[in-house]
C-alpha positions in Angstrom: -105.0 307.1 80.7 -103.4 304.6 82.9 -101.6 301.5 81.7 -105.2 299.6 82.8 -107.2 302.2 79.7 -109.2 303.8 82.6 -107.7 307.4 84.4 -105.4 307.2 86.5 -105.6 306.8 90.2 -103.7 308.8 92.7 -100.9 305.7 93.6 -100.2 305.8 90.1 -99.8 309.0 89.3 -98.0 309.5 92.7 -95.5 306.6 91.4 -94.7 308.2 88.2 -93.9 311.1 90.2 -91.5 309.0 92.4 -89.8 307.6 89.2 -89.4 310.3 87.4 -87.5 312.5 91.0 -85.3 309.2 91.6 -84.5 309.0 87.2 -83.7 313.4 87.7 -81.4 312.6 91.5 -79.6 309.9 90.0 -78.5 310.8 86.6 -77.5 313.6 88.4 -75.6 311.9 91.0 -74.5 309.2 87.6 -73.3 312.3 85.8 -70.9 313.7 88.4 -69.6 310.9 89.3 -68.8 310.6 85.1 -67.4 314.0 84.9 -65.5 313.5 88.3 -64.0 310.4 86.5 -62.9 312.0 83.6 -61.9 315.7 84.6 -61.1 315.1 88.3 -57.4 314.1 88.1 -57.1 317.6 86.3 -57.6 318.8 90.2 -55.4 316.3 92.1 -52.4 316.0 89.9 -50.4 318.8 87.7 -50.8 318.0 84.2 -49.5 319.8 81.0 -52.4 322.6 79.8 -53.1 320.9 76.8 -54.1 317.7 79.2 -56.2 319.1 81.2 -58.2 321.2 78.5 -58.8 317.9 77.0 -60.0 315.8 79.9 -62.2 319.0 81.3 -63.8 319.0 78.0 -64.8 315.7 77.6 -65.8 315.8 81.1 -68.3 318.5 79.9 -69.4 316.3 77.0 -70.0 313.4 78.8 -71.8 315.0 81.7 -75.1 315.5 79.8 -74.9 312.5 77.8 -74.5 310.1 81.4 -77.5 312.8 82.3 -79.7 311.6 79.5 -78.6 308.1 79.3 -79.4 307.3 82.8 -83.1 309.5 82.9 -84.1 307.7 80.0 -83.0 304.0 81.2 -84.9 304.7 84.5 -87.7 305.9 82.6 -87.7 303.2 80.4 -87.4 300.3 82.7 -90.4 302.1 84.6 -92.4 302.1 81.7 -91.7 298.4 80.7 -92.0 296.9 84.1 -95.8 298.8 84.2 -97.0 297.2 80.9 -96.2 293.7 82.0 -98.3 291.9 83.1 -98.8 290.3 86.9 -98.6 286.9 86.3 -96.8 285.2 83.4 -98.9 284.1 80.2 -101.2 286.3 81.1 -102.8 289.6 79.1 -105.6 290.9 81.5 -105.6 290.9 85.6 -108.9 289.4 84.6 -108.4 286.2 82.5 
């Protein structure tokens, strides 16, 4: 069912397609720039073993989390900008 209550048409279902590639390209992209943050010095400087156990590892941890976080904003603001309506005050294309 589309956002309307009818099916779907082919734009739409080809621009939830769209959103939902650029939500999977960029929170990958958003979650290695996050681990690169957070675990790359580990590969530029020389750091005590301890250290760079600790900052690979919560590299690891917040590599899924930046994931999720950023698919679910995309989604979300995808979503949310589909329900609202075209002109302000207004319900229904139709009033």
């Amino acid at each position: 069912m589309s956002m309307t209550g009818g099916r779907r048409t082919q734009a739409e279902r080809d621009a939830t397609t769209v959103e939902i590639g650029y939500a999977l390209v960029s929170a990958v992209f958003a979650a290695a720039v996050v681990f690169g943050a957070v675990a790359g010095p580990v590969w530029l400087f020389e750091m005590p073993g301890t250290v760079e156990t600790v900052l690979t590892r919560a590299g690891l941890v917040l590599l899924p989390v930046a994931f999720f976080v950023r698919v679910v904003t995309v989604l979300y603001r995808y979503r949310r900008a589909a329900t609202q309506p075209s002109q302000p005050g207004r319900t229904n294309p139709d009033s």
